[in-house]
ZADO-453810 format. One record per residue: residue in three letters; chain; residue number from 1; x negated, y negated, z negated of N, C-alpha, C in turn. Coordinates in steps of 0.02 Angstrom, whole numbers, plus 50000, padded with zeros to 5 digits. Layout:
BEGIN
(pt ALA; A; NUM; (X; Y; Z); (X; Y; Z); (X; Y; Z)),
...
//
This chain:
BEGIN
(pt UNK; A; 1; (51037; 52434; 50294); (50986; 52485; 50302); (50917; 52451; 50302)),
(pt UNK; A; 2; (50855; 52471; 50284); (50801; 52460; 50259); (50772; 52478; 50332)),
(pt UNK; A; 3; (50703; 52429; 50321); (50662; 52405; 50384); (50639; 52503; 50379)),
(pt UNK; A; 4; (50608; 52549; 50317); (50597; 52614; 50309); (50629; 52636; 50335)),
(pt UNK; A; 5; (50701; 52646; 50333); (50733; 52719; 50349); (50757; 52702; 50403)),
(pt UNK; A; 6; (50772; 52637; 50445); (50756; 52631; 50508); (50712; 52658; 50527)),
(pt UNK; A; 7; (50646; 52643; 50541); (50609; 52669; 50567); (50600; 52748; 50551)),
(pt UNK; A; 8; (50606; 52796; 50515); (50598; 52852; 50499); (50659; 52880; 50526)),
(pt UNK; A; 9; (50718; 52853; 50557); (50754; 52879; 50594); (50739; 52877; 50662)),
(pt UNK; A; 10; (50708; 52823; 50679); (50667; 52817; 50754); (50620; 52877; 50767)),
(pt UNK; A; 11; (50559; 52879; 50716); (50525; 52943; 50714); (50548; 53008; 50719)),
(pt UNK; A; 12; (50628; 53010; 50697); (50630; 53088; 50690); (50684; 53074; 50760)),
(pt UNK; A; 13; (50704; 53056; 50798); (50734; 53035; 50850); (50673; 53074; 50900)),
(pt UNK; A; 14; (50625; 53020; 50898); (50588; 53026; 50954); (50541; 53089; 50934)),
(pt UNK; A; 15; (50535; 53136; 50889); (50505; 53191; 50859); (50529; 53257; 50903)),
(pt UNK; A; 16; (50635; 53242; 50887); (50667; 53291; 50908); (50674; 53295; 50972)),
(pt UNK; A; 17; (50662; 53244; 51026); (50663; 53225; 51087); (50601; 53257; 51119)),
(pt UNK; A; 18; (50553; 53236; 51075); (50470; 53248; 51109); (50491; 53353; 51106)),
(pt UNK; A; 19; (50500; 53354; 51035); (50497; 53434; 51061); (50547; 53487; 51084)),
(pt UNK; A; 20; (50622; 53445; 51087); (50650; 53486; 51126); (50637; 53484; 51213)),
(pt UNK; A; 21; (50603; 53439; 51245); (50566; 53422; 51305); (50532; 53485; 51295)),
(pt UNK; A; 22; (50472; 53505; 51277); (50439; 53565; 51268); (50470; 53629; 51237)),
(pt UNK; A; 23; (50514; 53642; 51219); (50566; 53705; 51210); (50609; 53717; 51240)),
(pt UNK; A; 24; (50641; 53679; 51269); (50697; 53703; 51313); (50675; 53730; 51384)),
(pt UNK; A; 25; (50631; 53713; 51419); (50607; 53753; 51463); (50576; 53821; 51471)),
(pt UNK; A; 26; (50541; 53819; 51400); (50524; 53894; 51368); (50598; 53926; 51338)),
(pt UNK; A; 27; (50658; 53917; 51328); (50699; 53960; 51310); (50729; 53955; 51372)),
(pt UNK; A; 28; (50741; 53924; 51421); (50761; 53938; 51471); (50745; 53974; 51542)),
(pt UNK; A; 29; (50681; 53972; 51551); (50628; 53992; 51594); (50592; 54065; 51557)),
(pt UNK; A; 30; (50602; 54121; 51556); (50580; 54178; 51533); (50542; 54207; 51575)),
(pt UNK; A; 31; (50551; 54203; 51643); (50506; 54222; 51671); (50467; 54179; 51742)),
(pt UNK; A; 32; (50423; 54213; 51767); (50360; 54147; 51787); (50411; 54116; 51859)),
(pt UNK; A; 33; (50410; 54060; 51880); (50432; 54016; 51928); (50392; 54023; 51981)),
(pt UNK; A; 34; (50432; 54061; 52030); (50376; 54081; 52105); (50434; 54033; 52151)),
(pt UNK; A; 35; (50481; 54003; 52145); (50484; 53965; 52220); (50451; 53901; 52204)),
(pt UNK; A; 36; (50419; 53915; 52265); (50373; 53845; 52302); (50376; 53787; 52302)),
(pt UNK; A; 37; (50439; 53777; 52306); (50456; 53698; 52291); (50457; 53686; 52228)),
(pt UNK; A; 38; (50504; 53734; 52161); (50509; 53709; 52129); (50450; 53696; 52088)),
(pt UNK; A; 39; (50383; 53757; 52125); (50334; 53741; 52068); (50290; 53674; 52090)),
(pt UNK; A; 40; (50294; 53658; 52157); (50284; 53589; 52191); (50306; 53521; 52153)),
(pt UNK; A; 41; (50362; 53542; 52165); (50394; 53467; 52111); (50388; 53473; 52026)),
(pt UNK; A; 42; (50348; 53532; 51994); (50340; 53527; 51933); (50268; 53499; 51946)),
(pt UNK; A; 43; (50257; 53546; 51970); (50146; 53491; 51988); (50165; 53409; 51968)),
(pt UNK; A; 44; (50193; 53415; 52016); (50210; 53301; 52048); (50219; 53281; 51989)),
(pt UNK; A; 45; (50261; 53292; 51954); (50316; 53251; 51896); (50295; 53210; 51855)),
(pt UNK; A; 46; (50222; 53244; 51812); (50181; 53204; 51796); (50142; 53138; 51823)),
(pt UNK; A; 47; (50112; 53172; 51867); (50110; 53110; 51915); (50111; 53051; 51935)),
(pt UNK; A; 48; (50202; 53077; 51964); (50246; 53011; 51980); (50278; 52985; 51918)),
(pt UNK; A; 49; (50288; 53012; 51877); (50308; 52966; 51817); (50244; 52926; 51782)),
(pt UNK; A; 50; (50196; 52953; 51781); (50125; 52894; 51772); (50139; 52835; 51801)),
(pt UNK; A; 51; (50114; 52861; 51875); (50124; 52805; 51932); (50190; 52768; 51920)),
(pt UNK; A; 52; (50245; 52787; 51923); (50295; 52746; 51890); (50304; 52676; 51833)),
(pt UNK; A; 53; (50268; 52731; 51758); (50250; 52708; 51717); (50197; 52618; 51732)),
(pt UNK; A; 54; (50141; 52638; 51743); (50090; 52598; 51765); (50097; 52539; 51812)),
(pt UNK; A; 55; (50139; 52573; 51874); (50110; 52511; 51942); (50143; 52451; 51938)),
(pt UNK; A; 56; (50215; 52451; 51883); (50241; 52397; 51874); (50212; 52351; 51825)),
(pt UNK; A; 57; (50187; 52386; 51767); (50150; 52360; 51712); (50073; 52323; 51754)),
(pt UNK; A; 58; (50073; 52327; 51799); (49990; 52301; 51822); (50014; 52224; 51833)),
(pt UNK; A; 59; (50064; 52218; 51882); (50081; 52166; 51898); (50118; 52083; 51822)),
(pt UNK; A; 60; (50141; 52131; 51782); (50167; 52106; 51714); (50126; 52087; 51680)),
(pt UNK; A; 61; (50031; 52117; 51669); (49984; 52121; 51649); (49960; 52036; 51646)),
(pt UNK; A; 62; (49965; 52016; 51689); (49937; 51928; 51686); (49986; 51885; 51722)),
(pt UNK; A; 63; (49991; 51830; 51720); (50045; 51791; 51743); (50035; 51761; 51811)),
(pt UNK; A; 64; (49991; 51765; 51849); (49958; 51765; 51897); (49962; 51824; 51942)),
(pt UNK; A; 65; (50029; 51831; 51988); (50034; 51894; 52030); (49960; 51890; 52090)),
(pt UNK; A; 66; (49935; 51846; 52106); (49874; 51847; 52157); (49812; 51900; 52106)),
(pt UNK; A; 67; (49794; 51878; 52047); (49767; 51916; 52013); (49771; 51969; 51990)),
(pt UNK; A; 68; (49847; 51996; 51984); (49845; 52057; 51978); (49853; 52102; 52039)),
(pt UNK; A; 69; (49864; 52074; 52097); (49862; 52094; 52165); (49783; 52110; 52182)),
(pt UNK; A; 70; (49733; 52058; 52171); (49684; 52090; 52164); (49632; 52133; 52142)),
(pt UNK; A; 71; (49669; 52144; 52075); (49638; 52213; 52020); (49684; 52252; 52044)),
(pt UNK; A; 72; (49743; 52280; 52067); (49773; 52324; 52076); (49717; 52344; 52170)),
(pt UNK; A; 73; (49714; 52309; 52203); (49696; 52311; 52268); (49616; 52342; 52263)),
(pt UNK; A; 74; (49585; 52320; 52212); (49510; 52357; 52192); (49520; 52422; 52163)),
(pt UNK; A; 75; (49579; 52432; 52120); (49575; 52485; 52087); (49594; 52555; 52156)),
(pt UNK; A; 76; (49625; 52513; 52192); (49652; 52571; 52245); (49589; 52585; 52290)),
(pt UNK; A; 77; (49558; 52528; 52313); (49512; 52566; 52366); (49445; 52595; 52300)),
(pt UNK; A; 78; (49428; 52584; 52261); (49388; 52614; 52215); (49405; 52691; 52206)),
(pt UNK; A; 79; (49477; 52703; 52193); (49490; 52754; 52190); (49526; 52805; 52235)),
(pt UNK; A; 80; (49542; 52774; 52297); (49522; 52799; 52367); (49451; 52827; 52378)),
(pt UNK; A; 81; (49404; 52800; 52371); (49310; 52835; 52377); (49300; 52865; 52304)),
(pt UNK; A; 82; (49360; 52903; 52282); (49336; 52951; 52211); (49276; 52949; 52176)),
(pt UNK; A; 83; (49279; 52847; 52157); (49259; 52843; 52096); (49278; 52843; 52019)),
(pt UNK; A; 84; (49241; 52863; 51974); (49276; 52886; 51909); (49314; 52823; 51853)),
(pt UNK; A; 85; (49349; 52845; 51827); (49403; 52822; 51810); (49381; 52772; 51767)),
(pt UNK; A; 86; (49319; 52771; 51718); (49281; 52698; 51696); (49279; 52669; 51754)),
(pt UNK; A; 87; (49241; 52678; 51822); (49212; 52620; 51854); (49276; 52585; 51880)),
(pt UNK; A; 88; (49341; 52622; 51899); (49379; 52596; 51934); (49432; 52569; 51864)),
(pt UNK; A; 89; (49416; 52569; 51820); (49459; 52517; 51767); (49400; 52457; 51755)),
(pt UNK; A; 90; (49348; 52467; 51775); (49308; 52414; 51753); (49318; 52364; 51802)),
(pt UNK; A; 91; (49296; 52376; 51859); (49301; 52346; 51915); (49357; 52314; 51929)),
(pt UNK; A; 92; (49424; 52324; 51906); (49467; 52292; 51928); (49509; 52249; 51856)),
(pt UNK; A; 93; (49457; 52260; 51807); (49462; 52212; 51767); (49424; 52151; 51779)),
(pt UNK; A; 94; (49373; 52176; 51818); (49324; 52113; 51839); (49353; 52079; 51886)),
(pt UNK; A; 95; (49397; 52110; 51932); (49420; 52086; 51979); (49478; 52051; 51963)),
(pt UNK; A; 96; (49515; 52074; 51890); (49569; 52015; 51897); (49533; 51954; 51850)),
(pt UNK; A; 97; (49496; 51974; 51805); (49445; 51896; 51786); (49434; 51852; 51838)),
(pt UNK; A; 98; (49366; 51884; 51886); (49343; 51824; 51931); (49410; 51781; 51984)),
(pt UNK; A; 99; (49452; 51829; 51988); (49542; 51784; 52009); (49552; 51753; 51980)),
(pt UNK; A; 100; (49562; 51769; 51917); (49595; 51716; 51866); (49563; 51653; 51871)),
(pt UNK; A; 101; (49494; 51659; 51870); (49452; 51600; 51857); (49446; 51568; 51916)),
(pt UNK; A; 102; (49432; 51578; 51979); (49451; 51564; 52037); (49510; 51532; 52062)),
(pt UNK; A; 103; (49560; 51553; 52038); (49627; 51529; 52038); (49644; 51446; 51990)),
(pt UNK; A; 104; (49601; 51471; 51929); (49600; 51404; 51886); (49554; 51351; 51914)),
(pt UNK; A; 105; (49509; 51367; 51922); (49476; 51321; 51969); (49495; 51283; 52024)),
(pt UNK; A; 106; (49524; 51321; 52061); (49566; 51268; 52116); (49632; 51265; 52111)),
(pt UNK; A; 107; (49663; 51259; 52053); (49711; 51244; 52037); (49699; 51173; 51993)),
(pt UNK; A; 108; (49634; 51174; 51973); (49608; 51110; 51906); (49599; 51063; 51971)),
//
């Protein structure tokens, strides 16, 4: 099989996946969702699968867990005092730089 129709089977894989995720709840759900919880745990889902997604990838991000401990540790109290989502990716890119370099330094 060809490097093409590999991949164009991947695409239509992940095509039919992406939109039966968005149809099957509409053919199944006909009318509007009033218990509390369940519309609770539909809020979250997004969410926690971000947060999921992400908080492991921060640490994977540089090879230096002290540095990514400290961009992850800026990004939280930054965005604890609801600042916006540039300043608190900036900032804790700065913050795992000046680690890094800090770290190399007294490591040299």
């Amino acid at each position: 099989m060809t490097d093409t129709v590999l991949f164009l089977k991947y695409v239509a894989v992940m095509a039919a996946v992406t939109y039966a995720v968005r149809v099957v709840p509409l053919v199944l759900f006909k009318k509007k969702i009033e218990n509390v919880f369940v519309k609770s745990f539909l809020y979250y889902v997004p969410y926690a699968v971000l947060g999921a997604m992400t908080f492991p990838a921060i640490f994977y991000a540089t090879p230096n867990f002290l540095a990514a401990a400290a961009g992850c540790i800026t990004a939280l109290v930054l965005a604890w005092f609801e600042k916006s989502l540039l300043t608190v990716a900036a900032c804790a890119s700065l913050a795992v730089l000046c680690a890094e370099l800090i770290l190399n330094f007294i490591a040299v």
